[in-house]
N, C-alpha and C positions, 0 to 999 in steps of 0.2 A: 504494500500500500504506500509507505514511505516513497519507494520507489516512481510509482505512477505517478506521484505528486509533484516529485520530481523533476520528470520527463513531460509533465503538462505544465511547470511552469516555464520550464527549460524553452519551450517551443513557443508557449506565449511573450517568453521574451524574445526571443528573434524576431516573430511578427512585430512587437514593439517597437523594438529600434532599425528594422529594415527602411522606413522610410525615410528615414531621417539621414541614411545613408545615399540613399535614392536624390532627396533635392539636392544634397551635397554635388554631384554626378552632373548637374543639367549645365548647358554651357547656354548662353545669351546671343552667342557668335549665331544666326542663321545663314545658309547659303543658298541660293538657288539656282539650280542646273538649267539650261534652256534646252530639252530632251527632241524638241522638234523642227522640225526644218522649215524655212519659212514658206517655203513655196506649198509644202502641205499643210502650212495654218493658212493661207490665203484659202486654199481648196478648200478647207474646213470650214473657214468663215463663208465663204460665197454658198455653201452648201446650208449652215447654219442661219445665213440671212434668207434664202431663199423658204427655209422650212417656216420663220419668222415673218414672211409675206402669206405664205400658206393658213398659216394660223390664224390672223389679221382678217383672211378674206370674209364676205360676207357668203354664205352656204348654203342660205335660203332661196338665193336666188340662181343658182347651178339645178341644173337637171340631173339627173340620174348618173349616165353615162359621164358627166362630168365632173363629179364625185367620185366613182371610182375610177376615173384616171385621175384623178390628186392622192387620193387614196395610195395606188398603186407607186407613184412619185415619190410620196411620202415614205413608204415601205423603204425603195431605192437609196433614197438620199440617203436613210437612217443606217440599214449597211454599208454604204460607201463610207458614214465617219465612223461606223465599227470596225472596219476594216481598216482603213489609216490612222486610226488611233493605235493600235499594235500593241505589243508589249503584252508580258502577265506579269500583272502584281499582286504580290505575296506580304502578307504582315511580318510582324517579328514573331508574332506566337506560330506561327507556321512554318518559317524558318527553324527556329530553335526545334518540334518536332522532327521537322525531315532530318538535323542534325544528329537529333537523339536519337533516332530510328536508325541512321547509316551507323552510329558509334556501335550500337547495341546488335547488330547486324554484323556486322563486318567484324 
């Protein structure tokens, strides 16, 4: 019993003092990367503005068949900024797993 008492304050105090260790850690310095290339943010934009004229229109006044070819437009443009957007992004907490999986692994 002693023991358990122990071991359960033992671990409440690392919870305790973990954060305190934590803000110590943060740095004020931020940086920012420009990860895109201009000519694909201009694409972006003109595709972005275009979706923004889309939006904007009045709807009620389109007939049928003109609705879903905006519709189907809309579809298009939205893949096209999926597709030039690129990349996978991954958090830290899912980094740190795949790390632990490959230690425990290998």
């Amino acid at each position: 019993m002693k023991k358990l008492s122990l071991c359960i304050m033992a671990a409440f105090m690392m919870f305790a003092l973990n954060p305190v260790q934590l803000q110590a850690a943060t740095s004020s310095n931020a940086t920012s990367i420009d990860a895109t290339k201009p000519v694909e943010s201009e694409f972006a934009d003109a595709l972005t503005a275009r979706l923004v004229e889309i939006k904007d229109m009045d709807m009620a006044s389109l007939n049928a068949s003109e609705k879903k070819a905006l519709r189907n437009e809309v579809r298009t443009i939205k893949r096209e900024l999926k597709a030039t957007s690129g990349g996978v992004y991954l958090s830290a907490g899912a980094i740190i797993i795949i790390v632990l999986l490959l230690i425990l692994l290998l």
